[in-house]
C-alpha positions as CSV (number, residue, x, y, z in Angstrom):
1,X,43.6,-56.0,19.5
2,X,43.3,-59.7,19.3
3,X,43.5,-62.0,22.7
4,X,47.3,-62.3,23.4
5,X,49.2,-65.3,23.0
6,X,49.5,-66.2,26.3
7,X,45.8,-66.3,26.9
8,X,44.9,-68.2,23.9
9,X,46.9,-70.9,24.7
10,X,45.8,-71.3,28.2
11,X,42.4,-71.6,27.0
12,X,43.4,-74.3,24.4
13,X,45.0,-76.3,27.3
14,X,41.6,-75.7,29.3
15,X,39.6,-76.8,26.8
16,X,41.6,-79.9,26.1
17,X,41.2,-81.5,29.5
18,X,36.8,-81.1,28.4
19,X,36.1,-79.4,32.1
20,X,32.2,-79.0,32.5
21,X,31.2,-75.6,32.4
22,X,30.5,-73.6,35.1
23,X,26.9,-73.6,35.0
24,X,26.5,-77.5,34.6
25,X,28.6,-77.5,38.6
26,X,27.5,-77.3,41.8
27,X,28.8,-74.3,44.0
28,X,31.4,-77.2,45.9
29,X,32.1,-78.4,42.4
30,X,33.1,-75.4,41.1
31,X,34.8,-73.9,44.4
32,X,37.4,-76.7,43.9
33,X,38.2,-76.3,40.1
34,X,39.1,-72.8,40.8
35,X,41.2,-73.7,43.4
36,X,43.0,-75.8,41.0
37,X,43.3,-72.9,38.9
38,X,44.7,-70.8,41.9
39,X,47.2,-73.4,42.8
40,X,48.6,-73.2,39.4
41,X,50.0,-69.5,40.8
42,X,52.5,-70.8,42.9
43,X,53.2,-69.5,46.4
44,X,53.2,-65.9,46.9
45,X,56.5,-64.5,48.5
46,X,57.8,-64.2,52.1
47,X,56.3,-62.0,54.7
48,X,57.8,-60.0,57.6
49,X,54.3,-61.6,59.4
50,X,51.1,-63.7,58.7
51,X,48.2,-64.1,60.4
52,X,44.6,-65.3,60.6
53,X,42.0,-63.9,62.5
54,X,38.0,-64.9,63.2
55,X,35.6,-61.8,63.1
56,X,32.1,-62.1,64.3
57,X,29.4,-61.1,60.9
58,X,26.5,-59.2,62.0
59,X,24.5,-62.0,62.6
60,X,27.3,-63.6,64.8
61,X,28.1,-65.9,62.2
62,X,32.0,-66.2,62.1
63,X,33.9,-65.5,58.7
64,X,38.4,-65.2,58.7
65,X,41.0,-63.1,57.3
66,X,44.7,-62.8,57.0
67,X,46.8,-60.4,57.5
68,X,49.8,-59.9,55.6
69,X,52.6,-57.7,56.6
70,X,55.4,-57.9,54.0
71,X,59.6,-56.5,54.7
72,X,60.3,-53.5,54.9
73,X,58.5,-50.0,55.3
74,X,54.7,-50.0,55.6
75,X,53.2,-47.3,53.2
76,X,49.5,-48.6,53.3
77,X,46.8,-50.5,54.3
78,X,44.5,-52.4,51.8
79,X,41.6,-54.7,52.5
80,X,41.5,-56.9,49.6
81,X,37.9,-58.5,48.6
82,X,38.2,-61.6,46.1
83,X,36.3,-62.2,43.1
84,X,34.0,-65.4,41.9
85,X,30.9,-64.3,41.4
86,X,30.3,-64.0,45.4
87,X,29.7,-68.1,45.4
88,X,33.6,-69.0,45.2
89,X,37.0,-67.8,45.6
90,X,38.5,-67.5,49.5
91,X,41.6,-66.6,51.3
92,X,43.9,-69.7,50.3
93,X,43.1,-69.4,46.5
94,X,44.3,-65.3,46.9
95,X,47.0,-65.8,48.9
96,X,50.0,-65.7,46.6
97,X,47.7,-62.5,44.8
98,X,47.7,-60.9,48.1
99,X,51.5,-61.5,48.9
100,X,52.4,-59.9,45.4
101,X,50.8,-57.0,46.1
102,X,51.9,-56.7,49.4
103,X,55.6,-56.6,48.1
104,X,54.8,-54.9,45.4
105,X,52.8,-51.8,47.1
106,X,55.1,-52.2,50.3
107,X,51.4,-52.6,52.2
108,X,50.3,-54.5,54.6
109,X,46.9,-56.6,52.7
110,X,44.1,-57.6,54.8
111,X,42.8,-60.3,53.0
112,X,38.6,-61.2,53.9
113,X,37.1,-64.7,53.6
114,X,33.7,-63.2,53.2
115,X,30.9,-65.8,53.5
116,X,29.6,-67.6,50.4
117,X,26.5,-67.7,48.3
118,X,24.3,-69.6,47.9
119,X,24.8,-70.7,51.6
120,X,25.1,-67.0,53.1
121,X,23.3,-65.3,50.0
122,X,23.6,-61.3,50.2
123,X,23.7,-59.1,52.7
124,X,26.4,-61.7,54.4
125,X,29.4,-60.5,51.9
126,X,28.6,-57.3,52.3
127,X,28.2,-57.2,55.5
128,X,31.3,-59.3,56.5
129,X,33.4,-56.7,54.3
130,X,31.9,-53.8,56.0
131,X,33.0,-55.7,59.8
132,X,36.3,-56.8,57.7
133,X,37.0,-53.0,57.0
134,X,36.1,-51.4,60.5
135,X,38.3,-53.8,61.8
136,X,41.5,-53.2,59.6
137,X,40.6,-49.5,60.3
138,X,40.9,-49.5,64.2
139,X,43.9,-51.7,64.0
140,X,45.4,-49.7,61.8
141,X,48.8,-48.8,63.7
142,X,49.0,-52.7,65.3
143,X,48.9,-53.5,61.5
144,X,50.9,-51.2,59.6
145,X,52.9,-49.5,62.7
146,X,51.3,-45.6,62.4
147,X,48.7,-44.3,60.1
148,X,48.8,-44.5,56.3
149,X,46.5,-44.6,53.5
150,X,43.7,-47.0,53.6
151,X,42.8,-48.7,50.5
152,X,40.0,-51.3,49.6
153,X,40.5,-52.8,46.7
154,X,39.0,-56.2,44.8
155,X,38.5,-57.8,41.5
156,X,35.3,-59.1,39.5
157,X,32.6,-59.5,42.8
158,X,35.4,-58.0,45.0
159,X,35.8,-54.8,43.0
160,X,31.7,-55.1,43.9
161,X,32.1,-55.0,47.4
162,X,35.1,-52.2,47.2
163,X,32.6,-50.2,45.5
164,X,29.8,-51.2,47.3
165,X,31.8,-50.4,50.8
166,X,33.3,-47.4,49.4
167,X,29.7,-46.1,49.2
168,X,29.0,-47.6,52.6
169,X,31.8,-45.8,54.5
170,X,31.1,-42.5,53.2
171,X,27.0,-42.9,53.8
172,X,28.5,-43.5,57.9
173,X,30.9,-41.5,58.0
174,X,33.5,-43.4,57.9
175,X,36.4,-45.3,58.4
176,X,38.1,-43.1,56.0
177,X,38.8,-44.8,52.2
178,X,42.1,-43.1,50.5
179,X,41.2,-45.0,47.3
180,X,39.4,-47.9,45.7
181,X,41.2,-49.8,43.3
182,X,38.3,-51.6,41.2
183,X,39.3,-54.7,38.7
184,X,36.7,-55.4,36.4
185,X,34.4,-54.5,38.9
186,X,30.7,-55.9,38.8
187,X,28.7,-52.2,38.9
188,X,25.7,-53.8,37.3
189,X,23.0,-56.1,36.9
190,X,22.2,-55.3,33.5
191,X,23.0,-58.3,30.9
192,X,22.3,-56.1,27.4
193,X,25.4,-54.3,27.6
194,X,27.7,-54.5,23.9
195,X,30.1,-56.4,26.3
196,X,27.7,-59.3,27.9
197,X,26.3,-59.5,24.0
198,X,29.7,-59.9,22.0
199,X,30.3,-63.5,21.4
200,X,34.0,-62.5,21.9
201,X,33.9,-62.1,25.3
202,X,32.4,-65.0,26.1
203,X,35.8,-66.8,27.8
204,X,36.5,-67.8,30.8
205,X,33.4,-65.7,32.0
206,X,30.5,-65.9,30.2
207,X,27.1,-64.1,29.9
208,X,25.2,-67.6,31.6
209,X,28.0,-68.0,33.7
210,X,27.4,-64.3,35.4
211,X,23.9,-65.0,35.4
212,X,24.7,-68.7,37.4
213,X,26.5,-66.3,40.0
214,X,23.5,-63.6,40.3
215,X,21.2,-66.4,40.9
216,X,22.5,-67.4,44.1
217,X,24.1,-64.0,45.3
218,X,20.5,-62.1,44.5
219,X,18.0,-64.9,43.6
220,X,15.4,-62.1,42.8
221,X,16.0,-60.2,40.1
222,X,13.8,-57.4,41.6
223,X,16.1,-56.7,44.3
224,X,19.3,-56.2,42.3
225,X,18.6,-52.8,41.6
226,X,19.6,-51.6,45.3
227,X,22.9,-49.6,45.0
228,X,24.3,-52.1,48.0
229,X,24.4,-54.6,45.3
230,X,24.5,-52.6,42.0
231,X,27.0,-49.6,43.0
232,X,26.4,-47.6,40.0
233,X,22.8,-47.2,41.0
234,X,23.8,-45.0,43.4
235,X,22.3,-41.1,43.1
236,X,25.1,-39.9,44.7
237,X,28.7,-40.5,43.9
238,X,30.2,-37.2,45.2
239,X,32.9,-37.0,47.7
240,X,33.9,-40.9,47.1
241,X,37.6,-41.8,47.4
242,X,39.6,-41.5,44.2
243,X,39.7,-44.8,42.4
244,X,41.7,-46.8,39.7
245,X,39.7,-48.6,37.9
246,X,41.1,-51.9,35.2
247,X,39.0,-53.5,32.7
248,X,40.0,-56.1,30.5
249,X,39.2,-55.9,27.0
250,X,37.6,-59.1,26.2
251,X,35.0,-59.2,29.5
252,X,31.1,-59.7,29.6
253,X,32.1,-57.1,33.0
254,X,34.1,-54.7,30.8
255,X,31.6,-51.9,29.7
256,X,29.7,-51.5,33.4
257,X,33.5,-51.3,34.7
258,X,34.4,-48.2,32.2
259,X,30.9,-46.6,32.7
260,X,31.1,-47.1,36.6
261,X,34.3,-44.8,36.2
262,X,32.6,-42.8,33.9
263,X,30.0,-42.0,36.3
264,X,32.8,-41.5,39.5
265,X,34.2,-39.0,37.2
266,X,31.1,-37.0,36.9
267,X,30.7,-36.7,40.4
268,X,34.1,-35.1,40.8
269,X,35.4,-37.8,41.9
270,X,39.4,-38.5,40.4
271,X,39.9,-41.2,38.5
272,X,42.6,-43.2,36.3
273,X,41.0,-45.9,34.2
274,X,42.9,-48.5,31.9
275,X,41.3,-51.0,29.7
276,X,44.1,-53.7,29.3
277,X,43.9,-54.6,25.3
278,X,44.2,-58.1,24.6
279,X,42.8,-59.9,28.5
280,X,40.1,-61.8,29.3
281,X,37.9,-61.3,32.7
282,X,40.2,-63.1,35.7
283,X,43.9,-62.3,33.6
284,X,44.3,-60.0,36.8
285,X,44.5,-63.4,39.3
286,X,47.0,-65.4,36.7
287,X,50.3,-65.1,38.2
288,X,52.9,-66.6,36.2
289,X,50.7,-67.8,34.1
290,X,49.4,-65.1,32.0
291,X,52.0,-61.9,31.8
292,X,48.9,-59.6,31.9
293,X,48.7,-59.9,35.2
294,X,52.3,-58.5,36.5
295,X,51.4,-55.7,33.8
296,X,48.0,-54.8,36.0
297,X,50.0,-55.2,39.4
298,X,53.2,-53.1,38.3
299,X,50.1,-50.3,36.9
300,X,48.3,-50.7,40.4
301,X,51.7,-50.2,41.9
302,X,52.3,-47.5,39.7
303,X,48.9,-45.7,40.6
304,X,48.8,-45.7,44.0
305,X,52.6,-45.4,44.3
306,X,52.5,-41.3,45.2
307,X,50.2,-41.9,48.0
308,X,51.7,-44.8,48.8
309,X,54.9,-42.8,49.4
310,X,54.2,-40.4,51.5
311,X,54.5,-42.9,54.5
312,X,51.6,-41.4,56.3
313,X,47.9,-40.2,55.7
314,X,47.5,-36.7,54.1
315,X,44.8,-34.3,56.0
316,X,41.5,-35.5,54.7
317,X,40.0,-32.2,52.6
318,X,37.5,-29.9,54.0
């Protein structure tokens, strides 16, 4: 399928006002053009609550979140990880994202303000997500009012970390993960995939562009082969929580996404995996600008909508 209409002519507009690309910015540089991309959103809707908190990282380095508690009946809890290549993206720029879900999913959405590359290079997002979750967990009934369904969930370097804590979690222990819902996820650090070589794909993310953001996440390429960084790496993918995973059709990210699931379901583990024909890598973000992304929320929605009903968690299995 061709790129929709509605993405096409957002990236004519783009391209007429000449922006520099993103590997001729600075990390500030380009930390403020996506905020003027996330701006064009709008505001998210109202919630029953809001609230930011400070959380100490391991190192006692502080990093925020917001909680968001939206009308009504509370059927979940999801931490939400943003994307941007781990070097920018925050709270404010996801904030209408996470209010739409909230609504949406009837959920309370924890949403983390990991710490940045190149200034806090890994293990500080992963880290931070791991404090981020452990938190939500214990407060779990302040949040959501009794126990339901815990979801971590993220798109592009966020669907990273959800995997990436997914696999943590279950290494300790615990908290318990009801599902990871993956967009476009990052699984890889492999650039000679058929979707990092198609010219077609090379949109609003490109092949450089991913490599810009690897280069100050994981300056050495040596070390991006640990699964805390490359999830599907991983020996062992057995007994993770069931996951939904989207990948758009034109993304570099696209073919580590699918094979990521591919691998989950091998292991056992249950998944439901949609390529959306026709979107470029970010169309997920794009509220009311491109209609591809109410299609991906009203499918999340959709997904997780059984266990979301159930108002309460389900026995774990033995």
């Amino acid at each position: 399928m061709a790129l929709d209409e509605a993405t096409t002519g957002f990236l004519a507009q783009l391209a007429a006002s000449d922006p520099k690309s993103l590997t001729e910015m600075t990390p500030p540089e380009a930390r403020g053009f996506y905020a003027e991309l996330g701006a064009l959103s709008g505001p998210g809707p109202e919630m029953a609550s809001v609230r930011d908190e400070e959380l100490a990282a391991a190192d006692g380095s502080p990093f925020r979140l917001r909680v968001l508690v939206p009308p009504g009946e509370i059927g979940g809890l999801v931490v939400f990880y943003h994307g941007g290549g781990w070097v920018i993206g925050g709270i404010d720029e996801n904030d209408a994202l996470c209010r739409t879900l909230a609504v949406k999913l009837g959920a309370a959405v924890v949403n983390v303000d990991y710490r940045l590359a190149p200034e806090h290079p890994y293990p500080a997002g992963p880290e931070d997500c791991w404090a981020a979750l452990r938190w939500a967990a214990q407060r779990m009934p302040e949040i959501a009012g009794h126990d339901v369904p815990l979801i971590v969930m993220g798109d592009s370097a966020g669907g990273n970390l959800s995997a990436v804590i997914a696999q943590r979690a279950l290494q300790a222990g615990g908290p318990r993960i009801d599902c990871q819902v993956l967009v476009y996820p990052v699984t890889d650090s492999d650039f000679e995939t058929d979707g990092y070589r198609d010219p077609a794909n090379q949109l609003m993310l490109s092949t450089d562009a991913m490599r810009w953001f690897w280069d100050h996440y994981v300056p050495d390429p040596a070390d991006r082969q640990d699964p805390d960084i490359a999830p599907i790496r991983a020996g062992r993918l057995a007994g993770l929580p069931a996951a939904v995973v989207l990948t758009a059709e034109y993304d570099v990210l696209r073919d580590e996404g699918e094979a990521y699931a591919a691998r989950l379901r091998d292991a056992g583990v249950p998944v439901e995996l949609r390529r959306f024909a026709g979107q470029m890598h970010g169309f997920f973000t794009m509220l009311n600008i491109l209609p591809g992304s109410a299609q991906a929320i009203d499918y999340i929605a959709e997904q997780l909508g059984p266990l979301l009903a159930a108002g309460s968690r389900q026995e774990a299995p033995a």
